[in-house]
C-alpha positions in Angstrom: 29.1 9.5 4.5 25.4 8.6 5.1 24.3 6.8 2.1 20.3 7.4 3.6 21.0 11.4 2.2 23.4 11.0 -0.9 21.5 12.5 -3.9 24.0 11.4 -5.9 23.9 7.7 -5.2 20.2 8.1 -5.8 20.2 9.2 -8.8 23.3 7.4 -10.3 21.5 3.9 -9.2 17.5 5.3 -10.7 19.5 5.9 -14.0 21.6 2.7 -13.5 18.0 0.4 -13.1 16.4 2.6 -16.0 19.4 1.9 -18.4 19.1 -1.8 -17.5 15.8 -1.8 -18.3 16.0 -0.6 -21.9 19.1 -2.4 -22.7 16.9 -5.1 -21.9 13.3 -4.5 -23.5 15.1 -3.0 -26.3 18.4 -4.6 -27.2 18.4 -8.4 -25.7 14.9 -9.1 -25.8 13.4 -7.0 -28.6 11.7 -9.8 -30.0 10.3 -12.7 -28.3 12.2 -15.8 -27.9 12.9 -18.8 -25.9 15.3 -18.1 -23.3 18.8 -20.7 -23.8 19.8 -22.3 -20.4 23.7 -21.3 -20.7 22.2 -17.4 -21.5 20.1 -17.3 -18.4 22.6 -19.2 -16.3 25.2 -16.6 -16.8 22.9 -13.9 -16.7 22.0 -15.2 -13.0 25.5 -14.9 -12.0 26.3 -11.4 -13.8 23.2 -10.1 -11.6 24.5 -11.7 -8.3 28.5 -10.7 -9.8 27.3 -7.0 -10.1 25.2 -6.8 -6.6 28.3 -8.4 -4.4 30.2 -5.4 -6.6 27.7 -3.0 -5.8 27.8 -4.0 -2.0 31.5 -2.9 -2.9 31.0 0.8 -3.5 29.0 1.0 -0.9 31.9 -0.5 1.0 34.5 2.1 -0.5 32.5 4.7 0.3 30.2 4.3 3.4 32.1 1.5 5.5 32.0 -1.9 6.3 28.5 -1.6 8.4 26.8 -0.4 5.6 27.7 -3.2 2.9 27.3 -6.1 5.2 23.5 -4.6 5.7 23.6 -4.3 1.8 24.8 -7.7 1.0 22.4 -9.3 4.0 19.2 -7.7 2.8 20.4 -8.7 -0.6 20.5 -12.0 0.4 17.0 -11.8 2.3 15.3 -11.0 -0.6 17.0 -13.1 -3.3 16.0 -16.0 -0.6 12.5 -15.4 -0.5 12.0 -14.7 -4.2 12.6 -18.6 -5.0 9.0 -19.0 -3.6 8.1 -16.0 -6.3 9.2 -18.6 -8.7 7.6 -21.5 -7.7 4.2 -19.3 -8.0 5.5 -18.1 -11.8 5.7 -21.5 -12.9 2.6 -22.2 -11.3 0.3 -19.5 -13.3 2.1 -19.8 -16.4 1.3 -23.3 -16.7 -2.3 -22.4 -15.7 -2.7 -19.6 -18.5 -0.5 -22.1 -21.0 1.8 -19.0 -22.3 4.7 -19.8 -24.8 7.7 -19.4 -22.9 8.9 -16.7 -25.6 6.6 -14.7 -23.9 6.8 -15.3 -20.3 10.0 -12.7 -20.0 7.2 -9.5 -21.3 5.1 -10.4 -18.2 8.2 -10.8 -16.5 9.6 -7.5 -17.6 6.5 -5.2 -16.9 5.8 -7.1 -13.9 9.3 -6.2 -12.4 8.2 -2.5 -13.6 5.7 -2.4 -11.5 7.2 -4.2 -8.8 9.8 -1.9 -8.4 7.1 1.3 -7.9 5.2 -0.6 -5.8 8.4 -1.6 -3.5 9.4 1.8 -3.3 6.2 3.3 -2.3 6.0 0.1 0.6 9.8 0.9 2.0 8.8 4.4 2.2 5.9 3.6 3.9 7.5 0.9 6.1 10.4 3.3 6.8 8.1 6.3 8.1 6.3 3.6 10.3 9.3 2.0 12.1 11.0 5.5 12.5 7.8 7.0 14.0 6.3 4.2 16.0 9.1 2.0 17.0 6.1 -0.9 18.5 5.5 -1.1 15.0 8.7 -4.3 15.4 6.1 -6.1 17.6 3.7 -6.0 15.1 6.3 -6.7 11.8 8.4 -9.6 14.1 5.2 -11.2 15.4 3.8 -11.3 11.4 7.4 -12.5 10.3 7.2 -15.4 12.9 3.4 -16.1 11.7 4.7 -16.3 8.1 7.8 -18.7 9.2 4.9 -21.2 10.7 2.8 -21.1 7.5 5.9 -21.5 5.2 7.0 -24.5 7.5 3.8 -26.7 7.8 1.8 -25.5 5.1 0.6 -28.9 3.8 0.1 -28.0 0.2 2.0 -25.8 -2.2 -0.8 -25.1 -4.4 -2.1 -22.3 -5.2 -5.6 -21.0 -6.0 -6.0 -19.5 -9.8 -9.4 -20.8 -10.7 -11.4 -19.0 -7.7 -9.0 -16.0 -7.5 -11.0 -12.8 -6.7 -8.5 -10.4 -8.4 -9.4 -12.6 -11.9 -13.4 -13.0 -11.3 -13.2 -9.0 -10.6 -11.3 -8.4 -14.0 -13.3 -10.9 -15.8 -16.5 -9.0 -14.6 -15.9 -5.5 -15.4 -13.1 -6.1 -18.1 -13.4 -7.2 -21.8 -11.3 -10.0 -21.3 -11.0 -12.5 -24.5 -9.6 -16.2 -23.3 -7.6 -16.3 -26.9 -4.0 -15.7 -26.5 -2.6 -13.2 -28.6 1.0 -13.6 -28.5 3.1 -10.9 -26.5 -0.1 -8.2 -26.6 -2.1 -7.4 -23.8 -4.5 -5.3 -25.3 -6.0 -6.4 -28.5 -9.4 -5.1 -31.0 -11.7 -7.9 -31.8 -14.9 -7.0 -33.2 -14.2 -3.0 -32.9 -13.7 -3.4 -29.8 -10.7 -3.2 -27.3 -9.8 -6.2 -24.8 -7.4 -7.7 -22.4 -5.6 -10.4 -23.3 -5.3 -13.7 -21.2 -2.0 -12.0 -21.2 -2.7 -9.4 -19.2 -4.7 -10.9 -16.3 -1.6 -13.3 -15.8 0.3 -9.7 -15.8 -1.8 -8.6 -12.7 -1.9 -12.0 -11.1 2.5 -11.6 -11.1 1.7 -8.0 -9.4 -0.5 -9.4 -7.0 1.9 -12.1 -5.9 4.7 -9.6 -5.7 2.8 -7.8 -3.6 2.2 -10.6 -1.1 5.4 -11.5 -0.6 6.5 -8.1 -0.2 4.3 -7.7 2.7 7.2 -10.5 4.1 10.7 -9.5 2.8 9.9 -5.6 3.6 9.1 -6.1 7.2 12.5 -8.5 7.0 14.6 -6.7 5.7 13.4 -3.7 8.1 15.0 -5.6 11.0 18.1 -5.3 9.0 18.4 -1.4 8.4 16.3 1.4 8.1 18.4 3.2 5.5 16.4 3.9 2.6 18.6 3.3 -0.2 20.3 0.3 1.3 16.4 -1.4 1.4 15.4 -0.3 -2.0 18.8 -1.2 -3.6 19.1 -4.4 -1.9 15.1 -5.0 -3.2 15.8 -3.8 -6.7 18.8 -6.1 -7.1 17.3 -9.0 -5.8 13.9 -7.9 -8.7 16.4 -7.4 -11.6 17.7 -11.1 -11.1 13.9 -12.7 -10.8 13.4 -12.8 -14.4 17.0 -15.2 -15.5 16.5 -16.8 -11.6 12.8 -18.0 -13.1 14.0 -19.4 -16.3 17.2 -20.8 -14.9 14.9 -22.4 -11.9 11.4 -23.0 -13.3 12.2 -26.6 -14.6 13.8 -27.8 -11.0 12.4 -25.6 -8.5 10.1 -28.8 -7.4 13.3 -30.3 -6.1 14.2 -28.0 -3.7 11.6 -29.5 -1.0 13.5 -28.8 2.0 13.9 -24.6 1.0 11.1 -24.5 2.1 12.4 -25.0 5.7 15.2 -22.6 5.4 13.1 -19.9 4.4 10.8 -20.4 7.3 14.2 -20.6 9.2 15.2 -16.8 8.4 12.0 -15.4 8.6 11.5 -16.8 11.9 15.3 -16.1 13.4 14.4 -12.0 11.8 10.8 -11.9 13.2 12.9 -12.7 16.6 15.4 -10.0 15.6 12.7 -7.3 15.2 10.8 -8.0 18.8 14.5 -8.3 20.6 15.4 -4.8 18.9 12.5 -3.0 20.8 13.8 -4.7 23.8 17.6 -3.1 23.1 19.1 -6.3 22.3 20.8 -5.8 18.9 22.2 -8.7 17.1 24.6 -8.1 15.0 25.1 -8.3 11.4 27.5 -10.5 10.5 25.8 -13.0 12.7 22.4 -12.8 10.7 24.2 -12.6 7.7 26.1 -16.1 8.7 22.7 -17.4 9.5 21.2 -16.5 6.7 23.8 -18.2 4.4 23.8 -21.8 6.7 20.1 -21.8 6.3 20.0 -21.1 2.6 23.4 -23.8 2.5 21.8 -26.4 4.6 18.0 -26.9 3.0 20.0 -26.5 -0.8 22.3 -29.5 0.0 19.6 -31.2 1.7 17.0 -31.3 -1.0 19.8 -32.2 -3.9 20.8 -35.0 -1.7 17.5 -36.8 -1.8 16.5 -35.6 -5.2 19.7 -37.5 -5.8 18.2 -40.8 -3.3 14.9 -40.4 -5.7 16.9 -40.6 -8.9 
């Protein structure tokens, strides 16, 4: 069965994300609140519970090739959006928003992430099918991003000078008053944006960036359409309890860094080898995947430990 042309699957796992999505907005989170650390916690592993599950089905009825692409690219993506986090923490501590209403931006950000992932593996799918030297191109990037990732000096990132927020600012009412959870509000008669809402564009704008890196990676994975979007859309469900479960330690994890930089660089080589015929095999980049994630975990608890 090839899972690239079942309508079924695709439509069972659209109405599957859009059922998720209201249970959330309008059953768990209908009003805002400060997320618990036991609620997120568990809510982490029901996300990661129900993607190895998923990779299951797939498993049941597509083969064993199929799921381990499925649970690799799942664990691509989940990999790379721990940097997403470290950027989250970093703007909403810049804006000063509540935490009660961090998960909104969360929420509609993950909205929007999901379009705009789907119209990117689309795209990314057309090119690598059509013009296979496109790999030189995606590998050599992927490689570019490991060296960044690796020696980049400072993790800081640039809010004040943004040009996406002096663009807004310019030809948007924007109001720096926080409103609670609205993004639009009246003052004076008129309508504005919120402080809310720019954060809301900043989260798409990082989502965006790192996409341009786990969409060329997971690429060199498979080219089977759903398996890249589900794998993607998995990974995007589980940012929003991975943030709040992470937000307060993510600092400690100095060494991820280094595994990141690890897979992007062993899948950058991946995609150039591929044009070349030389096909690694799954299993293997799925075992290195794991070792790197394993190794720079273990090694940054062990000297947060040292520090302590």
């Amino acid at each position: 069965m090839d899972i690239m042309f079942s309508v079924y699957f695709w439509v069972g796992f659209v109405a599957f994300v859009l059922v998720m999505l209201a249970i959330d907005l309008g059953v768990l989170n209908k009003k805002p609140k400060e997320p618990k650390f036991k609620e997120v916690f568990f809510l982490t592993i029901f996300w990661i519970i129900l993607a190895f599950l998923f990779g299951g089905l797939i498993y049941a009825y597509a083969g064993s090739q199929k799921a381990m692409e499925f649970i690799t690219g799942y664990l691509v993506e989940l990999s790379l959006s721990v940097d997403n986090v470290f950027v989250f923490v970093l703007l909403f501590n810049y804006f000063k928003v509540d935490i009660k209403y961090q998960h909104r931006v969360l929420f509609w950000g993950i909205v929007g992430a999901i379009i705009m992932r789907f119209l990117m593996i689309t795209g990314g799918i057309y090119l690598v099918q059509h013009f296979q030297w496109i790999f030189y191109l995606f590998g050599a990037f992927l490689i570019f991003s490991a060296y960044k990732i690796a020696f980049s000096e400072s993790e800081e990132v640039e809010i004040e000078d943004n040009k996406l927020i002096i663009f807004l600012k310019r030809y948007l009412r924007v109001t720096n008053k926080h409103h609670g959870d609205k993004f639009v509000v009246i003052e004076k008669g008129k309508r504005v944006f919120t402080p809310l809402f720019v954060l809301l564009i900043l989260v798409e704008q990082s989502d965006l960036i790192f996409a341009m890196d786990s969409i060329p990676a997971i690429l060199a994975i498979t080219q089977d359409a759903f398996i890249v979007f589900t794998s993607n859309i998995f990974a995007i469900l589980g940012l929003r309890s991975l943030y709040f479960l992470l937000a307060k330690v993510v600092h400690k994890f100095v060494y991820l860094k280094y595994g990141l930089s690890v897979i992007l660089a062993y899948i950058g080589t991946k995609m150039i080898l591929l044009v070349q015929g030389v096909h690694i095999p799954t299993p293997l980049s799925l075992g290195v995947i794991i070792l790197s994630i394993l190794v720079s975990i273990l090694l940054s608890l062990n000297k947060a430990k040292k520090i302590e």
